[in-house]
C-alpha positions as CSV (number, residue, x, y, z in Angstrom):
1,X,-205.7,50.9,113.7
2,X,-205.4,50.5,117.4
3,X,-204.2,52.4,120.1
4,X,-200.6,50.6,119.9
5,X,-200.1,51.9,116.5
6,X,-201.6,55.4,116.9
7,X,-198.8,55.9,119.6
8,X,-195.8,54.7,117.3
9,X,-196.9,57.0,114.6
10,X,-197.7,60.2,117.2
11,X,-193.5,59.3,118.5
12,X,-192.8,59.3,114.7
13,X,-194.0,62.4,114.1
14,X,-192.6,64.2,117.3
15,X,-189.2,63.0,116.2
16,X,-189.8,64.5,112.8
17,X,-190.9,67.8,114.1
18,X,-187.6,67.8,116.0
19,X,-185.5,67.2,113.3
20,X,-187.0,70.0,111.6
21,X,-186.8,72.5,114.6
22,X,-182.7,71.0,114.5
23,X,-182.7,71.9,110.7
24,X,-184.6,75.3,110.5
25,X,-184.5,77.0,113.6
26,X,-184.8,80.5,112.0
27,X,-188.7,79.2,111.3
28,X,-189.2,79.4,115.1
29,X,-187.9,82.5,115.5
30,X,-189.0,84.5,111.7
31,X,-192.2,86.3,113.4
32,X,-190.1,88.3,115.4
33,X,-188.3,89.6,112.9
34,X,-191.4,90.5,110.7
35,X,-193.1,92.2,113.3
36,X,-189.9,94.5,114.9
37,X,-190.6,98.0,113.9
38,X,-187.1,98.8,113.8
39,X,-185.8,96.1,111.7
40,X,-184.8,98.1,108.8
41,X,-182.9,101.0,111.0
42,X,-180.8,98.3,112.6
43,X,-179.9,96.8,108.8
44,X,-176.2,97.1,109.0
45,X,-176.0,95.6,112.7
46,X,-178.6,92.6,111.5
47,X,-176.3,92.2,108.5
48,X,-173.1,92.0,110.2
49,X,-174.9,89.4,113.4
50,X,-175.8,87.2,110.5
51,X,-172.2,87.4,108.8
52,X,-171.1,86.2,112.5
53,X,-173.7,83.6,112.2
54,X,-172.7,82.0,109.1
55,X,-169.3,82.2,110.5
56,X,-170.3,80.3,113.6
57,X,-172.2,77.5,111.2
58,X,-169.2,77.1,109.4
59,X,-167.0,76.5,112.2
60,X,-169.3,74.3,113.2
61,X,-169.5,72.1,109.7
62,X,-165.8,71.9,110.3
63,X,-166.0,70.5,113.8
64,X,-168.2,68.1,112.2
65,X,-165.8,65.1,111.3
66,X,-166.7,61.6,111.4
67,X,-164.6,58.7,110.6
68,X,-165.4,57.2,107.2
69,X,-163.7,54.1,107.2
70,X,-165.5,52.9,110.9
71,X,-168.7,54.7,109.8
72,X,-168.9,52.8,106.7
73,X,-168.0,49.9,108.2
74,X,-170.7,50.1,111.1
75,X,-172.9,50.6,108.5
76,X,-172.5,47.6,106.2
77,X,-172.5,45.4,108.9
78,X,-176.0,47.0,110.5
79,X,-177.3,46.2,107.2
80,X,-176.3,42.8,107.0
81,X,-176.6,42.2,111.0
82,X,-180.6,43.5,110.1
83,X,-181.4,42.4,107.2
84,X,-183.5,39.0,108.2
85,X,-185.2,41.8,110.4
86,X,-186.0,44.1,107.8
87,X,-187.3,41.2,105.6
88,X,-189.3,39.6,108.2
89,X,-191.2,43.5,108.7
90,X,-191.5,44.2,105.8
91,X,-193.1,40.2,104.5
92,X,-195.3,40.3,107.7
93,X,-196.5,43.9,106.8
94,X,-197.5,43.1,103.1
95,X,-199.2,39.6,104.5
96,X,-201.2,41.8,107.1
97,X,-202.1,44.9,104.9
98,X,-202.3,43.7,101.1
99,X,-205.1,41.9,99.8
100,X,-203.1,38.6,98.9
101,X,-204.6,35.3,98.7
102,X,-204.3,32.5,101.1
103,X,-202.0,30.7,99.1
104,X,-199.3,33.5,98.5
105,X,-199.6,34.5,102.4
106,X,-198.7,30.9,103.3
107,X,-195.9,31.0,100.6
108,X,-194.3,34.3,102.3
109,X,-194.8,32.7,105.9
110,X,-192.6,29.6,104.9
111,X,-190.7,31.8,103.0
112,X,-189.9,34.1,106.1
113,X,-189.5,31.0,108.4
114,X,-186.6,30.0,105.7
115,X,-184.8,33.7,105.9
116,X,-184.9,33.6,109.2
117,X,-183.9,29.6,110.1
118,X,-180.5,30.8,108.1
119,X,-179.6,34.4,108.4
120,X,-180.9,34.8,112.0
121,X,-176.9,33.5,112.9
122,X,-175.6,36.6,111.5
123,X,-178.0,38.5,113.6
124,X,-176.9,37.2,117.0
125,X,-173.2,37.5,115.8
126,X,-173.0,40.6,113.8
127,X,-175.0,42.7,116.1
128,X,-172.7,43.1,118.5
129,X,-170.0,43.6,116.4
130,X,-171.8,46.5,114.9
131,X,-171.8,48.2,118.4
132,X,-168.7,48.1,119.2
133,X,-167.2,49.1,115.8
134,X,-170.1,52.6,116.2
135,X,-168.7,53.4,119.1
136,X,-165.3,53.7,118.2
137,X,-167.2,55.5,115.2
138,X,-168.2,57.3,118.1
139,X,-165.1,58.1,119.8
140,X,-163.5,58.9,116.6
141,X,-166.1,61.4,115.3
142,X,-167.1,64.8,116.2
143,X,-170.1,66.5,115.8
144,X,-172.1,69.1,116.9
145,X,-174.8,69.8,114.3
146,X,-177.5,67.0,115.5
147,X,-177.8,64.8,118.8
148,X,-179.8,62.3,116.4
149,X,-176.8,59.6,115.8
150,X,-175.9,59.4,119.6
151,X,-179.6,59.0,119.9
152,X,-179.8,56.3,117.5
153,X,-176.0,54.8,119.2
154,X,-178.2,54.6,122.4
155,X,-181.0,52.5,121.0
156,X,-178.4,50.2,119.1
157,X,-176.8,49.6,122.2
158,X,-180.4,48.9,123.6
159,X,-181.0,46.6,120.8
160,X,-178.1,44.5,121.4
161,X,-178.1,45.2,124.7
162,X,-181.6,43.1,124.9
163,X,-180.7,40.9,122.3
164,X,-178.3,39.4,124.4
165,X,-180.5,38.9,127.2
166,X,-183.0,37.2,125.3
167,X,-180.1,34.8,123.8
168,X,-178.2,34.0,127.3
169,X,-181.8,34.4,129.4
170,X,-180.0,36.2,131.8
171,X,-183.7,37.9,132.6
172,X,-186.0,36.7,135.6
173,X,-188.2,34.4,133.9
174,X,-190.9,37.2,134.8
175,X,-189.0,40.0,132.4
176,X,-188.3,37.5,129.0
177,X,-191.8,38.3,128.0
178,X,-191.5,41.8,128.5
179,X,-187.9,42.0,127.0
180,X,-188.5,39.9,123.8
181,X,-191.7,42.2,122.9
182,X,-189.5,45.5,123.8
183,X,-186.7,43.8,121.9
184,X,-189.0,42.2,118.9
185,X,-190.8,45.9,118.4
186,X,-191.1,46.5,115.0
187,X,-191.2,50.3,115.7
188,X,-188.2,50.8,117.7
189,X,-186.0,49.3,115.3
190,X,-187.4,51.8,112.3
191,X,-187.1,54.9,114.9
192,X,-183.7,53.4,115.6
193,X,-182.8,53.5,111.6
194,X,-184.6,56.5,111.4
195,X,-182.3,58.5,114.2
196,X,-179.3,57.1,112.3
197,X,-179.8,58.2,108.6
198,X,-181.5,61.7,109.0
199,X,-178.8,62.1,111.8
200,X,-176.1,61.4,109.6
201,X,-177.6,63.3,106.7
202,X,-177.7,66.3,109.0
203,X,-173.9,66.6,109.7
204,X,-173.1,65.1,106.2
């Protein structure tokens, strides 16, 4: 495993170590309560504090309100937008990593090239569609549990953003090589999809 790969999995993991500082913050903050000497004398006051709490957490489940039809509909169209993508990773991965023969990595090569040669349309057309239908997803949603789906809005938008690029060559002829391996990054786009879901299953 090179060096490349050791840093996609070290981002992986910081990002996961957030998400569970987002989810349990009380695990940050339980020593202190275990070693306060007066802990028990102040048990009504602590009671009544964590009452207020749950109130707070509640209000704050309600503020959480995302459009379902526009959600669902951002959704299904990133999935269909990304599938030859996911396919693609996911053939190249098992020809890389899985002891297959000759013959059956030559057969998932053509059969990629063939996934690709016809869905790749729907990835230049769709994509772009699926941004602008998140952010009115966006616009029409609230929520203050988890910063995780704008995160994962802003690497969409940085997806398609450089997508587009790539497709018009709007880069200096110096960039395109830069932009198609920032764009082509098979880790960004599962950090992107990984922002998204445990975002969404945060304020869900």
């Amino acid at each position: 495993m090179n060096s490349k790969n050791y840093g996609n999995i070290f981002f992986i993991l910081v990002l996961l170590a957030l998400w569970i500082v987002q989810i349990f913050p009380d695990l940050v903050t339980a020593d202190d309560h275990k070693t306060n000497k007066r802990f028990y004398k102040r048990y009504e006051n602590d009671r009544e504090h964590h009452d207020d709490g749950n109130q707070k957490k509640r209000r704050v489940q309600k503020d959480d309100e995302g459009n379902e039809t526009t959600g669902q509909t951002a959704a299904w169209l990133l999935v269909a937008a990304n599938l030859t993508i996911a396919l693609s990773i996911l053939i190249k991965g098992g020809s890389r990593f899985l002891p297959l023969d000759s013959r059956l990595k030559n057969s998932m090569k053509k059969f990629n090239q063939l996934q690709k040669k016809h869905l790749m349309r729907f990835h230049y057309v769709l994509n772009p569609i699926v941004l602008c239908v998140a952010f009115f997803h966006f616009l029409l949603s609230s929520c203050r549990s988890s910063p995780l789906p704008e995160w994962g809005l802003i690497l969409v938008a940085m997806m398609v953003c450089l997508g587009l690029i790539l497709k018009f060559k709007v880069s200096p002829k110096g960039m395109r090589k830069f932009v198609y391996r920032l764009h082509t990054t098979p880790a960004i786009f599962l950090i992107m999809i990984l922002l998204l879901v445990v975002g969404h299953q945060i304020v869900d």
